[in-house]
C-alpha positions in Angstrom: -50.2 -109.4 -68.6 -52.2 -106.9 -70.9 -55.7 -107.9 -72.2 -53.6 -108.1 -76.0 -51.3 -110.5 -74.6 -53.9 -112.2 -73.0 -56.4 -112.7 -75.9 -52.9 -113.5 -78.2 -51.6 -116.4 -76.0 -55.5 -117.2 -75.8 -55.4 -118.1 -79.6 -52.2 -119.2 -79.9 -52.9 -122.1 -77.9 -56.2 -122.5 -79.1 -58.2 -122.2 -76.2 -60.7 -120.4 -78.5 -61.9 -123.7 -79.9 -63.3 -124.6 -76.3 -64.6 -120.7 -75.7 -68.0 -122.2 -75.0 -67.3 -125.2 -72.8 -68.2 -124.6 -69.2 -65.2 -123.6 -67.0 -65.6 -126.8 -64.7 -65.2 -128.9 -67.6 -62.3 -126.9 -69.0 -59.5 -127.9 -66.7 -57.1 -129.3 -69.1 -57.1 -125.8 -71.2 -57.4 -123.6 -68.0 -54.1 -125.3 -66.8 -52.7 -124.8 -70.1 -53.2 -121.5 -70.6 -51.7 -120.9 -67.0 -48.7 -122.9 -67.3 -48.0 -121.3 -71.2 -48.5 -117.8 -69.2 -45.7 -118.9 -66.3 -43.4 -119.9 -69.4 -43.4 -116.6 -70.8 -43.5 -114.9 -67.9 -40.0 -117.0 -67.0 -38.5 -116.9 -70.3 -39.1 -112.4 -70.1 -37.5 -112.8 -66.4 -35.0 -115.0 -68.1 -34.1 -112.6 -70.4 -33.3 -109.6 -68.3 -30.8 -111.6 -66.5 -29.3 -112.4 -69.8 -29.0 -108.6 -70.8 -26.7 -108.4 -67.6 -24.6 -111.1 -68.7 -21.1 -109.8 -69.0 -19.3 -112.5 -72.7 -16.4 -114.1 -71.5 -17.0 -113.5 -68.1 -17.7 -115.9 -65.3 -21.1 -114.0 -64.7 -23.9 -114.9 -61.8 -26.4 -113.1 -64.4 -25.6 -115.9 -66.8 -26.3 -118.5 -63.6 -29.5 -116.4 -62.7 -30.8 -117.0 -66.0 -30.3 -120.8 -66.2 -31.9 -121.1 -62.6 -34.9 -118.8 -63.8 -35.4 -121.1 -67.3 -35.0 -124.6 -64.8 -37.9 -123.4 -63.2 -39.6 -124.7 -65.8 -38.5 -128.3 -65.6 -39.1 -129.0 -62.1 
């Protein structure tokens, strides 16, 4: 992750309005900035799998990118 994607996910999940709260007492944003970073990084993974995908076709690429997205509901 690049220090711009970093500071845009930052904002977009408003972590910036607890910027000045300790980090022992910022668990709840910490993990959510983490988990929001996993997504993303999942979703990206996701979608090179899906540029393999072949239409019409009984494709693993397809099944690689629906086990890569269930990751996320486990």
């Amino acid at each position: 992750m690049t220090r711009d994607e970093y500071n845009l996910m930052f904002h977009r999940h408003q972590l910036n309005l607890v910027a000045f709260k300790q980090l022992m007492y910022c668990d709840e944003e910490v993990l959510k900035l983490v988990n929001a970073a996993i997504a993303e990084e999942r979703e990206a993974c996701a979608k090179i799998a899906d540029r393999f995908s072949i239409p019409m076709c009984d494709s693993s690429a397809d099944d690689i990118a629906l086990l890569i997205r269930a990751r996320g509901n486990t």
